[in-house]
mmCIF file of the N, C-alpha and C atoms, coordinates in Angstrom:
data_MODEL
# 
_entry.id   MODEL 
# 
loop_
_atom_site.group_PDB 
_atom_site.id 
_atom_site.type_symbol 
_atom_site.label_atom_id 
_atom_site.label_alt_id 
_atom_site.label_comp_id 
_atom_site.label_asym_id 
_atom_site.label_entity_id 
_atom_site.label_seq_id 
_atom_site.pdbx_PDB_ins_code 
_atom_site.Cartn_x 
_atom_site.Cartn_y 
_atom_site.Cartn_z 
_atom_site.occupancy 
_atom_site.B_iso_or_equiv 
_atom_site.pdbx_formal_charge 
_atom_site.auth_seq_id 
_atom_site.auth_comp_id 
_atom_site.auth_asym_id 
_atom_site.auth_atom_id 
_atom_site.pdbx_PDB_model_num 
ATOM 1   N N  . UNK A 1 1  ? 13.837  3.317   52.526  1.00 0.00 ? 1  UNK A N  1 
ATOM 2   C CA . UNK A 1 1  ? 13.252  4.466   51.863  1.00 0.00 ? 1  UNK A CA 1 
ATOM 3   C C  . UNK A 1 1  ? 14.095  4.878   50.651  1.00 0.00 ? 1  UNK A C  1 
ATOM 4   N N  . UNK A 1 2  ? 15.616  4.864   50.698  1.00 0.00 ? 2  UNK A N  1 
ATOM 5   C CA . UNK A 1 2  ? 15.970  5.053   49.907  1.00 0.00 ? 2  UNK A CA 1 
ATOM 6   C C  . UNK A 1 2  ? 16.026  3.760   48.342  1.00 0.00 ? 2  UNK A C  1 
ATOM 7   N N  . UNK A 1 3  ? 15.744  3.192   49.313  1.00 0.00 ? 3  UNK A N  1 
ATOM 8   C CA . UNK A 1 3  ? 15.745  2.007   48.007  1.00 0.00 ? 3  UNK A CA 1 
ATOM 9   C C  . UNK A 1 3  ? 14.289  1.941   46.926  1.00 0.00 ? 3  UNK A C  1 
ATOM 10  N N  . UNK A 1 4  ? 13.480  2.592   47.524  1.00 0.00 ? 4  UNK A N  1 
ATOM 11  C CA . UNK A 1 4  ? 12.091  2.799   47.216  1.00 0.00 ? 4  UNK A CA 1 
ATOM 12  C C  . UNK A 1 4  ? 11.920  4.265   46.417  1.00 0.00 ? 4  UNK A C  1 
ATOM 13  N N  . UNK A 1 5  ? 12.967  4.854   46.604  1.00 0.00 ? 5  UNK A N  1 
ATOM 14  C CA . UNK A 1 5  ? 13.024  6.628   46.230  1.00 0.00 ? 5  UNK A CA 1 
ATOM 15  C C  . UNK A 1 5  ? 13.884  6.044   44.339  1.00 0.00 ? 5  UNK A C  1 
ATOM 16  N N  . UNK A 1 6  ? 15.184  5.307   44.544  1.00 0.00 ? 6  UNK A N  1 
ATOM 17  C CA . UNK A 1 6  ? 15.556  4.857   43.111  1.00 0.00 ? 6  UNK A CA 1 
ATOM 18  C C  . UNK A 1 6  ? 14.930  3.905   42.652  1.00 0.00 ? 6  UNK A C  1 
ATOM 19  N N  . UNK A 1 7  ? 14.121  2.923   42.806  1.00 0.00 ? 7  UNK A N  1 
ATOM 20  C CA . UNK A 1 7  ? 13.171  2.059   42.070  1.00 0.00 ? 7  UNK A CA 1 
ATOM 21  C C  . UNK A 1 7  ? 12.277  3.093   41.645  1.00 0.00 ? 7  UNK A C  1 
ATOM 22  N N  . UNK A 1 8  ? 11.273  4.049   42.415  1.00 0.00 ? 8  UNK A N  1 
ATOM 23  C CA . UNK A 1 8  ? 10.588  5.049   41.687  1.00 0.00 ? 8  UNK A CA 1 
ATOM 24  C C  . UNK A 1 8  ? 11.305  5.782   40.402  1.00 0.00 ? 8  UNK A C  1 
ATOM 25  N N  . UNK A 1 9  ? 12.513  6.211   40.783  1.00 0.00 ? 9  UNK A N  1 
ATOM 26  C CA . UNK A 1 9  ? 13.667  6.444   39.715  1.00 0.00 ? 9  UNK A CA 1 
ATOM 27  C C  . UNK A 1 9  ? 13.436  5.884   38.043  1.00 0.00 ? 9  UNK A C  1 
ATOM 28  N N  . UNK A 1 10 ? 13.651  4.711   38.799  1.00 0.00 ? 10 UNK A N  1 
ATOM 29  C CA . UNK A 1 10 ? 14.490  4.115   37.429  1.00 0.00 ? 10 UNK A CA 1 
ATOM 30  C C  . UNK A 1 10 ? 12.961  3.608   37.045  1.00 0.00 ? 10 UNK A C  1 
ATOM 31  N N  . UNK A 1 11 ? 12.106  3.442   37.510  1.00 0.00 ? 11 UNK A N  1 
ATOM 32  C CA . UNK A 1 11 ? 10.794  3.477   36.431  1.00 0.00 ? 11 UNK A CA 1 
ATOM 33  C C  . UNK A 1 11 ? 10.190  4.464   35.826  1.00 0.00 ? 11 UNK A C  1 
ATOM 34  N N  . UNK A 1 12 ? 10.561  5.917   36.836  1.00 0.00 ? 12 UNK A N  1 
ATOM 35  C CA . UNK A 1 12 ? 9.904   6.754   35.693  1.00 0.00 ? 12 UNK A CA 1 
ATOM 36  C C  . UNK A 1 12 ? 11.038  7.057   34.682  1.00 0.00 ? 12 UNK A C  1 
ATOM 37  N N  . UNK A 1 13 ? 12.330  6.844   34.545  1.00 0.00 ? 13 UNK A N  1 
ATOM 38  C CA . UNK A 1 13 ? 13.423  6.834   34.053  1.00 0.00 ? 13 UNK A CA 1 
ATOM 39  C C  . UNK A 1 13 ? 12.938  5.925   32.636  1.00 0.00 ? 13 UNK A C  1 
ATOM 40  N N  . UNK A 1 14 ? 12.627  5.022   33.043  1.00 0.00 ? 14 UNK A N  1 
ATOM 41  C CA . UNK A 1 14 ? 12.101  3.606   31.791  1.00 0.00 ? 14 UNK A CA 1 
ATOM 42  C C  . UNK A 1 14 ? 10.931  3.651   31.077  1.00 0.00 ? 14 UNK A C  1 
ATOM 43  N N  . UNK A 1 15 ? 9.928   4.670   31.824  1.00 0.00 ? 15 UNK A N  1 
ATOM 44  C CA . UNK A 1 15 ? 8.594   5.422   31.621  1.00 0.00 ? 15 UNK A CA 1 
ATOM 45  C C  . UNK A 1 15 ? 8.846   6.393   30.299  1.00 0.00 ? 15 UNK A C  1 
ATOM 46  N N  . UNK A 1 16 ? 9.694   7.114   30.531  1.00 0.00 ? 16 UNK A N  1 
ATOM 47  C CA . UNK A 1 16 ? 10.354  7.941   29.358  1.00 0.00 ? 16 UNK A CA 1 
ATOM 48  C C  . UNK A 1 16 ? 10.891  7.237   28.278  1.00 0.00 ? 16 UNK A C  1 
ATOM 49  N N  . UNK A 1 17 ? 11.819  6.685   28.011  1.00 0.00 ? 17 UNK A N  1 
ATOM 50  C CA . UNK A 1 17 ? 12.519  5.861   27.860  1.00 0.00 ? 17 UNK A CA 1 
ATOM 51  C C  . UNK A 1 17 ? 11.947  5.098   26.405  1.00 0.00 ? 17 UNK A C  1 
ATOM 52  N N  . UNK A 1 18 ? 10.723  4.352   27.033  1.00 0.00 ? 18 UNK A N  1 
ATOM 53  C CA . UNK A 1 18 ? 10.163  3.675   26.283  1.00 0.00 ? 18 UNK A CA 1 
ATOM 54  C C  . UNK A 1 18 ? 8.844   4.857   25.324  1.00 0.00 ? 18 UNK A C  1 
ATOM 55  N N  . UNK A 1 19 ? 8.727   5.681   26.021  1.00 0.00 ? 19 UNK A N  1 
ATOM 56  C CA . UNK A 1 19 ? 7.886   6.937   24.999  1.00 0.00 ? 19 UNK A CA 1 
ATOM 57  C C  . UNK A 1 19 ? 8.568   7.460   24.335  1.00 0.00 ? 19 UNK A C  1 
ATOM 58  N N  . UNK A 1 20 ? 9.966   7.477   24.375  1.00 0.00 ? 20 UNK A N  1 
ATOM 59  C CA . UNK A 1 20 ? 10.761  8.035   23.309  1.00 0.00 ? 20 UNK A CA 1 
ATOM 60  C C  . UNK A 1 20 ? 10.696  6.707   22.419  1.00 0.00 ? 20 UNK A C  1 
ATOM 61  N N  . UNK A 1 21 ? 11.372  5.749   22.174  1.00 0.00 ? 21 UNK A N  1 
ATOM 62  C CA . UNK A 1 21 ? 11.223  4.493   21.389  1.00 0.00 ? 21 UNK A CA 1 
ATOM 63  C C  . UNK A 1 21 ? 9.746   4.140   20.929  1.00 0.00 ? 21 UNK A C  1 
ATOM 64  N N  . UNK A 1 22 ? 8.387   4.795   21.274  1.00 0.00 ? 22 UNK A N  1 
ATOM 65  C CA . UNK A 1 22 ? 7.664   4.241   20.984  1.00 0.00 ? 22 UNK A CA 1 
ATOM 66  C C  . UNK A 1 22 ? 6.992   5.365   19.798  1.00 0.00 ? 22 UNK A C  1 
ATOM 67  N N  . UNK A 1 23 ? 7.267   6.716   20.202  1.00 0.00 ? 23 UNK A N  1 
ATOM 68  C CA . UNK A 1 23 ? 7.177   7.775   19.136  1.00 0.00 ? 23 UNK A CA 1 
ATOM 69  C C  . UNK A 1 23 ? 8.402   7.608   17.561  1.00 0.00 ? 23 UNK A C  1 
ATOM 70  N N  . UNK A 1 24 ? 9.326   6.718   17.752  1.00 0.00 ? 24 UNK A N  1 
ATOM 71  C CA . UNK A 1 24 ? 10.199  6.549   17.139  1.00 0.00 ? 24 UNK A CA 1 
ATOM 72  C C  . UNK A 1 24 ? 9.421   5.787   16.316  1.00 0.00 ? 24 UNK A C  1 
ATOM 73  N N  . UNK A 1 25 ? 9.193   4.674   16.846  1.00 0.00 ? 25 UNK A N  1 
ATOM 74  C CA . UNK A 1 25 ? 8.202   3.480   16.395  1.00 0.00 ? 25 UNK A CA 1 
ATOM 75  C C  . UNK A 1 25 ? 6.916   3.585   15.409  1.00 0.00 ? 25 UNK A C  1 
ATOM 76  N N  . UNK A 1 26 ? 6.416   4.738   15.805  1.00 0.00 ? 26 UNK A N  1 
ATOM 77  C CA . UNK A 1 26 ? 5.240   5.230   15.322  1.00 0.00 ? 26 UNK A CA 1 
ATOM 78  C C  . UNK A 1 26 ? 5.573   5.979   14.115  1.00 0.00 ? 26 UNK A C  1 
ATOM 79  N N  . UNK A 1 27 ? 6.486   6.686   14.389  1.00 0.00 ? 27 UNK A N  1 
ATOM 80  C CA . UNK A 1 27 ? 7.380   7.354   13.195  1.00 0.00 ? 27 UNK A CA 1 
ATOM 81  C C  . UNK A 1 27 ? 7.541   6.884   11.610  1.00 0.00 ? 27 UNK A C  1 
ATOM 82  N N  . UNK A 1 28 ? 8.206   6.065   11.814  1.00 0.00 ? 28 UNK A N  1 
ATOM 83  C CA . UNK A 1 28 ? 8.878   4.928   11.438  1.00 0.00 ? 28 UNK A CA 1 
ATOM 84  C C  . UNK A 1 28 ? 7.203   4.295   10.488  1.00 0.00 ? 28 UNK A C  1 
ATOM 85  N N  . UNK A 1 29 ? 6.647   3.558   11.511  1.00 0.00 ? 29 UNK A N  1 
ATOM 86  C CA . UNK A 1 29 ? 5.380   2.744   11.038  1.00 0.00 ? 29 UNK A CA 1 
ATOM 87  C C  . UNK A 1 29 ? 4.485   3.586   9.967   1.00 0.00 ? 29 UNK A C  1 
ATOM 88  N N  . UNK A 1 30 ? 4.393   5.030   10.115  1.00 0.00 ? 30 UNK A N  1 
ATOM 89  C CA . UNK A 1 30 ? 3.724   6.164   9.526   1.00 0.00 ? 30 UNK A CA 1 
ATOM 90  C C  . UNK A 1 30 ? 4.616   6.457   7.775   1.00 0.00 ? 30 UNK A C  1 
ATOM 91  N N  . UNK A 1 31 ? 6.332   6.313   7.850   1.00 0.00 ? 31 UNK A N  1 
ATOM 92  C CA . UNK A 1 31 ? 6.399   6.464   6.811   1.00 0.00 ? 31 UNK A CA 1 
ATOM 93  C C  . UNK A 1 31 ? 6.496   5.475   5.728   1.00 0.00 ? 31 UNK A C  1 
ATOM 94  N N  . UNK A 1 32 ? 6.552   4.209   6.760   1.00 0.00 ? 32 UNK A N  1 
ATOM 95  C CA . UNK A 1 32 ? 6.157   3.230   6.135   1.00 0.00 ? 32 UNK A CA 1 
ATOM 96  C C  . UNK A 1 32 ? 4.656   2.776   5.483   1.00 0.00 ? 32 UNK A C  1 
ATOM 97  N N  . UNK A 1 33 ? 3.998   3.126   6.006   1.00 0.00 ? 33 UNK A N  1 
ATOM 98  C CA . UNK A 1 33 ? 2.553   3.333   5.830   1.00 0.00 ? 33 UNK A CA 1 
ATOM 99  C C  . UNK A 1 33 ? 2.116   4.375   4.371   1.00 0.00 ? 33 UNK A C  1 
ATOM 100 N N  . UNK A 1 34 ? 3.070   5.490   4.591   1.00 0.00 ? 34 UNK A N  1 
ATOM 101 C CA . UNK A 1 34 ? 2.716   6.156   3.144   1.00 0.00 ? 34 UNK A CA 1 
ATOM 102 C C  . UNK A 1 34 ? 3.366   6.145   1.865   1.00 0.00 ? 34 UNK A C  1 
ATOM 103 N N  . UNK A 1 35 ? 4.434   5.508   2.384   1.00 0.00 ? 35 UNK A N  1 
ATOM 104 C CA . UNK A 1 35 ? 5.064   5.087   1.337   1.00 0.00 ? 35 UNK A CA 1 
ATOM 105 C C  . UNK A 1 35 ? 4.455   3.755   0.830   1.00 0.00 ? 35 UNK A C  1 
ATOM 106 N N  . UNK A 1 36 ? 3.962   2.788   1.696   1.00 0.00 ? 36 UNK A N  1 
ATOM 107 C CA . UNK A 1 36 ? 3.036   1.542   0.978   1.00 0.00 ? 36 UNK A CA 1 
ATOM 108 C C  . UNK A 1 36 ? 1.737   2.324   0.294   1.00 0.00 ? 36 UNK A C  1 
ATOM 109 N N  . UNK A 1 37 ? 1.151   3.358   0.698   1.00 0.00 ? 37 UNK A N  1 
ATOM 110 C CA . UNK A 1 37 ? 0.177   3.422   0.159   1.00 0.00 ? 37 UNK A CA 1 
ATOM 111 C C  . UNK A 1 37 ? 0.381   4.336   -1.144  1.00 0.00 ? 37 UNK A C  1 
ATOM 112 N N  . UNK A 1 38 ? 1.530   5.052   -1.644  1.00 0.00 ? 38 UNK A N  1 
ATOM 113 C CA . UNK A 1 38 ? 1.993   5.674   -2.538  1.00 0.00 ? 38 UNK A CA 1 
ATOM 114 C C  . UNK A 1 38 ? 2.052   4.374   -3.581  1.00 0.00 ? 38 UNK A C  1 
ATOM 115 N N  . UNK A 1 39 ? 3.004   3.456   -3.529  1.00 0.00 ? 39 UNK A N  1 
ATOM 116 C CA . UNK A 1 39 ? 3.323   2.363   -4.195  1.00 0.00 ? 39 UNK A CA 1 
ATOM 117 C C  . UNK A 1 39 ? 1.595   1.673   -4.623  1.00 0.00 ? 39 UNK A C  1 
ATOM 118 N N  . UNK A 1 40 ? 0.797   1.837   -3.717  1.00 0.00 ? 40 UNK A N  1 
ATOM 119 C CA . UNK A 1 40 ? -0.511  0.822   -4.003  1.00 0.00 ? 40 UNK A CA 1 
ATOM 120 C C  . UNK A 1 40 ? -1.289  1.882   -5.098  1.00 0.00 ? 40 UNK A C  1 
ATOM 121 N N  . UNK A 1 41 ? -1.024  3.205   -5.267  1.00 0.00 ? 41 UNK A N  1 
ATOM 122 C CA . UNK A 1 41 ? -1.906  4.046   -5.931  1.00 0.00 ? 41 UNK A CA 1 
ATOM 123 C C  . UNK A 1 41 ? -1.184  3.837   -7.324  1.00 0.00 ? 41 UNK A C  1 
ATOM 124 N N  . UNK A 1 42 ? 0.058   3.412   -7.339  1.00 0.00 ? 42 UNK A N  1 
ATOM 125 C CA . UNK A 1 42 ? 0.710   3.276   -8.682  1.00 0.00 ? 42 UNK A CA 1 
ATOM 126 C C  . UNK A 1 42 ? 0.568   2.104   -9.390  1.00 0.00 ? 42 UNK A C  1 
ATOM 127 N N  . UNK A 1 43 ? 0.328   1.147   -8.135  1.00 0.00 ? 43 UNK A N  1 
ATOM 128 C CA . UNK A 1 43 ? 0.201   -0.013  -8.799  1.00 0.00 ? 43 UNK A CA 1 
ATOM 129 C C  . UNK A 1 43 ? -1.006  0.068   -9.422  1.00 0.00 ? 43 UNK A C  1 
ATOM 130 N N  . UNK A 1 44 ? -1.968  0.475   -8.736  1.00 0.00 ? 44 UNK A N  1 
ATOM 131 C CA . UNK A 1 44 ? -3.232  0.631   -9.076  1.00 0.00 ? 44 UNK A CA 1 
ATOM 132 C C  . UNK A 1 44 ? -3.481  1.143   -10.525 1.00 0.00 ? 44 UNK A C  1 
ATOM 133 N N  . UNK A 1 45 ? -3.270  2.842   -10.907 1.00 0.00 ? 45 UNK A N  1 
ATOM 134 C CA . UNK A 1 45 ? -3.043  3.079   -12.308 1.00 0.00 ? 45 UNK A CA 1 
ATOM 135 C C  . UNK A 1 45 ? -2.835  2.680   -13.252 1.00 0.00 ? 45 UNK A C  1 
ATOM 136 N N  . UNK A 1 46 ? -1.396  1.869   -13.189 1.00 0.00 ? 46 UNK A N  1 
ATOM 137 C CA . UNK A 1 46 ? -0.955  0.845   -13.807 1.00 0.00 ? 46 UNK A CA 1 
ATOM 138 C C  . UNK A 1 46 ? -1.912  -0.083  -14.356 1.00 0.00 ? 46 UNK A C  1 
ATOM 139 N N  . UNK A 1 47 ? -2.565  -0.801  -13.402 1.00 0.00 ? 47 UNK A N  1 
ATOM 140 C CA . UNK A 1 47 ? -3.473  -2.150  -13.568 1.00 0.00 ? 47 UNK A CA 1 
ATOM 141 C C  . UNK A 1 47 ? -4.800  -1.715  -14.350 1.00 0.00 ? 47 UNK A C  1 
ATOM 142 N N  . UNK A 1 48 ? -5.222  -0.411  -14.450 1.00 0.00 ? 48 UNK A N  1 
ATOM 143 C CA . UNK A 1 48 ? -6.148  0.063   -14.469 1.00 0.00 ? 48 UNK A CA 1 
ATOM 144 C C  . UNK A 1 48 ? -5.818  0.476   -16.214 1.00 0.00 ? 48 UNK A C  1 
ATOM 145 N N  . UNK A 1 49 ? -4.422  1.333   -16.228 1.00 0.00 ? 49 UNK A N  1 
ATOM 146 C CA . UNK A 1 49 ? -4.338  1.154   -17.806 1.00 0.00 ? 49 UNK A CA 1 
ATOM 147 C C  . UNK A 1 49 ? -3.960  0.198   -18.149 1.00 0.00 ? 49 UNK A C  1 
ATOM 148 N N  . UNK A 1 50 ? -3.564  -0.893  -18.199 1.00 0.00 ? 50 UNK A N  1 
ATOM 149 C CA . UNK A 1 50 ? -3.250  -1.942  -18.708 1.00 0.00 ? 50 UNK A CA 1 
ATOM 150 C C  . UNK A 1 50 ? -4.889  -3.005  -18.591 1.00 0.00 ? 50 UNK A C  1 
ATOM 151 N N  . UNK A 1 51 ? -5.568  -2.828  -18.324 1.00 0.00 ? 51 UNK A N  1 
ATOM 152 C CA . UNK A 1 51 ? -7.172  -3.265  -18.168 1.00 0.00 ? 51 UNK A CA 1 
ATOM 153 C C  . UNK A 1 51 ? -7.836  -2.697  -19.473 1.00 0.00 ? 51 UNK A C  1 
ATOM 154 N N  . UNK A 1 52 ? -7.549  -0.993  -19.652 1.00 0.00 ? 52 UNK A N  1 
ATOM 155 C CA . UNK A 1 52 ? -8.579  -0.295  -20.370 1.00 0.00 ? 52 UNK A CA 1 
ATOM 156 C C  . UNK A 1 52 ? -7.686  -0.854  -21.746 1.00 0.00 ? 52 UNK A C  1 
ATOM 157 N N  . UNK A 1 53 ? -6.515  -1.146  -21.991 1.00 0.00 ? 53 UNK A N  1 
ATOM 158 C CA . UNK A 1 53 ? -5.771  -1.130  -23.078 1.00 0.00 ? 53 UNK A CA 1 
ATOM 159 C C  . UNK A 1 53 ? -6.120  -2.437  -23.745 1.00 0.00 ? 53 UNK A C  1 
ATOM 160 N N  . UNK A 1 54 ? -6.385  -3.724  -22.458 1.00 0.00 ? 54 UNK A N  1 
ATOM 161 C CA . UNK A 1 54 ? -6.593  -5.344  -23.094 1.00 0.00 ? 54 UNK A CA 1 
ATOM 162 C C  . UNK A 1 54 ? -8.145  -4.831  -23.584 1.00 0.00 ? 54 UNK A C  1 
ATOM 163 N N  . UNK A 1 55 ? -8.681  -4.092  -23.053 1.00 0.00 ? 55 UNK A N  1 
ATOM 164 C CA . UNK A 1 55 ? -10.214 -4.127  -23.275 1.00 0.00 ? 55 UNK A CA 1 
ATOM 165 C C  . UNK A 1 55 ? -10.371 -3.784  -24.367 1.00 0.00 ? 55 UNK A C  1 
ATOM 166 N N  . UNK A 1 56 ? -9.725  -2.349  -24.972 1.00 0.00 ? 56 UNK A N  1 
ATOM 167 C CA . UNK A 1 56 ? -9.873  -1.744  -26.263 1.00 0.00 ? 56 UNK A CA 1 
ATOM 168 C C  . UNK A 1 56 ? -9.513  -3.071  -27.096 1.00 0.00 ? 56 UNK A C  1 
ATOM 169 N N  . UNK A 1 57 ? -8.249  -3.773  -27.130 1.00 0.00 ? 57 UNK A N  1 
ATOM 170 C CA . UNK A 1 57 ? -7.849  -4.810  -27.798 1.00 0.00 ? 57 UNK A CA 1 
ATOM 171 C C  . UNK A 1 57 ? -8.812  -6.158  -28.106 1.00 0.00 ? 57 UNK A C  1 
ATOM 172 N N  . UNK A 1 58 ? -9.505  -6.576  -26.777 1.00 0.00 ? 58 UNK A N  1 
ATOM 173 C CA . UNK A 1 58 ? -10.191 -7.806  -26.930 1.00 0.00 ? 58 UNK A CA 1 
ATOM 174 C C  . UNK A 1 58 ? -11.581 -6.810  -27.713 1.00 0.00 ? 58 UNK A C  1 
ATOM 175 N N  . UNK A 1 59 ? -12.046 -5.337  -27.086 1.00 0.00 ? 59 UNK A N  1 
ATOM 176 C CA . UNK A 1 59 ? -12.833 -5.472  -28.602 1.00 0.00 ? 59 UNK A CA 1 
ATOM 177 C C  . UNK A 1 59 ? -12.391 -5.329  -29.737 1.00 0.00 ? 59 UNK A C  1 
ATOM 178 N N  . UNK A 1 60 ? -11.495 -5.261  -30.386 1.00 0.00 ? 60 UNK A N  1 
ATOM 179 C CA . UNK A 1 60 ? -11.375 -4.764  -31.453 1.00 0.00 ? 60 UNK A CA 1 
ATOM 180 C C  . UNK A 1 60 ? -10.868 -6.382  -31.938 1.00 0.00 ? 60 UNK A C  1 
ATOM 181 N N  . UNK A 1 61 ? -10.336 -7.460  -31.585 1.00 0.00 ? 61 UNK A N  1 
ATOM 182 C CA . UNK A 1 61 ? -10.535 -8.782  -31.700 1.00 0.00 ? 61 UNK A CA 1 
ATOM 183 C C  . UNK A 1 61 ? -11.844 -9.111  -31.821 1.00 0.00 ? 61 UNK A C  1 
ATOM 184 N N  . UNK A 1 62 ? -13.010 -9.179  -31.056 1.00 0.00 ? 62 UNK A N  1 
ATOM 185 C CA . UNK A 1 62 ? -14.306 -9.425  -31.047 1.00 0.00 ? 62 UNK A CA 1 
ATOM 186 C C  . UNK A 1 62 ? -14.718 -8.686  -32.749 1.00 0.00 ? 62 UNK A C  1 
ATOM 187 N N  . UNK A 1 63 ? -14.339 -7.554  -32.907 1.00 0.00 ? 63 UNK A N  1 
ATOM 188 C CA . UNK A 1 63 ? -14.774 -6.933  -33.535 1.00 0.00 ? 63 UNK A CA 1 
ATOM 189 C C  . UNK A 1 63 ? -14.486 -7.453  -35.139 1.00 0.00 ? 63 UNK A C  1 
ATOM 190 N N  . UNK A 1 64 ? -13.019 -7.608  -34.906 1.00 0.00 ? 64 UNK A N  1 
ATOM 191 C CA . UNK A 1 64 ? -12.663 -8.571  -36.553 1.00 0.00 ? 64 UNK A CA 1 
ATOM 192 C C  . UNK A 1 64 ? -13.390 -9.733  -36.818 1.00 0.00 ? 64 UNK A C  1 
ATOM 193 N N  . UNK A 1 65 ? -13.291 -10.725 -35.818 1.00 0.00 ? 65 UNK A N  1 
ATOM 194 C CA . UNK A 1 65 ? -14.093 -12.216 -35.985 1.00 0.00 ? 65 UNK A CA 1 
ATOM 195 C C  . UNK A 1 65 ? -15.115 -11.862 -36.439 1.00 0.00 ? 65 UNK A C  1 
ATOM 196 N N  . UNK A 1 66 ? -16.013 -11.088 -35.628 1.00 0.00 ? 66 UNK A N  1 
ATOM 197 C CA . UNK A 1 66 ? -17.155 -10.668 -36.109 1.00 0.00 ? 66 UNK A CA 1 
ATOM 198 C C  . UNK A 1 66 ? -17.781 -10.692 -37.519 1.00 0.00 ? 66 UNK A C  1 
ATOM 199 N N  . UNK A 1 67 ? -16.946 -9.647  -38.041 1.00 0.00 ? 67 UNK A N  1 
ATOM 200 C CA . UNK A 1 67 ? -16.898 -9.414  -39.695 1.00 0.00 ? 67 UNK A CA 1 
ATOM 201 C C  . UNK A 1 67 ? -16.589 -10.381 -40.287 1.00 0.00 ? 67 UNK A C  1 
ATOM 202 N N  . UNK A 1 68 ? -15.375 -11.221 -40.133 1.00 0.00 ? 68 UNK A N  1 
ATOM 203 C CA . UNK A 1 68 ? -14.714 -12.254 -40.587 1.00 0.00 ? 68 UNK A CA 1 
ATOM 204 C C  . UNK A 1 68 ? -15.942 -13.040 -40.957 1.00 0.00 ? 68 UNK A C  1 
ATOM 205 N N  . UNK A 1 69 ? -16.754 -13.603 -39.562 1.00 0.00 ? 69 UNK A N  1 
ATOM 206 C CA . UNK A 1 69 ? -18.020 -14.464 -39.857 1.00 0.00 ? 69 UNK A CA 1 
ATOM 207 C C  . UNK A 1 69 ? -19.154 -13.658 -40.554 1.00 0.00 ? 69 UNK A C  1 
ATOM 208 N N  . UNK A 1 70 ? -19.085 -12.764 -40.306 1.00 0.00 ? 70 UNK A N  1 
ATOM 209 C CA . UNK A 1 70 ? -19.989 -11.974 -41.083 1.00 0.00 ? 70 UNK A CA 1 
ATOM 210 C C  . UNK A 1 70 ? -19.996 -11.986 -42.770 1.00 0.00 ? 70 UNK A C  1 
ATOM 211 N N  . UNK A 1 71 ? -18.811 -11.736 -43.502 1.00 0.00 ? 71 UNK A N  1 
ATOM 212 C CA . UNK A 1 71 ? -18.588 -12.623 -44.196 1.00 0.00 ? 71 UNK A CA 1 
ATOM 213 C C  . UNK A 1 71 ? -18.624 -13.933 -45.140 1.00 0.00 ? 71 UNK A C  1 
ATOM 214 N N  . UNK A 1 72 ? -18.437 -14.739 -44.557 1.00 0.00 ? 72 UNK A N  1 
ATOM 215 C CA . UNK A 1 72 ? -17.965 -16.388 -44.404 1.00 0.00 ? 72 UNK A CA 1 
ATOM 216 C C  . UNK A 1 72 ? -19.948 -16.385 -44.428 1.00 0.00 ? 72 UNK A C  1 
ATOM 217 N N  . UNK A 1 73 ? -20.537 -15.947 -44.078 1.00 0.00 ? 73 UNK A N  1 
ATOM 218 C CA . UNK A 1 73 ? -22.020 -16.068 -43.903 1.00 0.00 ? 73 UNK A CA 1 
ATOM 219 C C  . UNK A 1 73 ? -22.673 -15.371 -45.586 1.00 0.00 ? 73 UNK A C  1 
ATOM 220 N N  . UNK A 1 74 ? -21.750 -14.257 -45.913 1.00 0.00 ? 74 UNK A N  1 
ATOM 221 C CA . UNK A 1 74 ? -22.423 -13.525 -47.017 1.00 0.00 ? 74 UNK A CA 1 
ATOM 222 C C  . UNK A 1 74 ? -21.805 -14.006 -48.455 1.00 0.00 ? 74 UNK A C  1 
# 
């Protein structure tokens, strides 16, 4: 009986144990989590002005040739 009274013990002992380490865990995973998703919103911006900036550029390339042949035609 008594051997059955500390095995109950030491599992709810390990029961705890591991809910502390697993709230740790979760912790942990959560600020990792917003901190990746902080980094993905920047990257994002980023990509997004550097998109609108080639765009203004490739038209305004489109836009010279254009004339250029426009031109070369007149």
């Amino acid at each position: 009986m008594q051997k059955v009274k500390h095995l109950d013990y030491d599992h709810l002992n390990n029961c705890e144990n591991e809910k502390v380490k697993a709230k740790l865990e979760m912790k942990e995973e959560k600020r990792f989590h917003v901190k990746q998703e902080e980094n993905n919103r920047k990257s994002k911006t980023t990509h997004k002005d550097d998109y609108e900036r080639e765009d203004v550029q490739n038209i305004t390339d489109t836009e010279e040739k254009r004339r250029k042949l426009q031109d070369e035609v007149e």
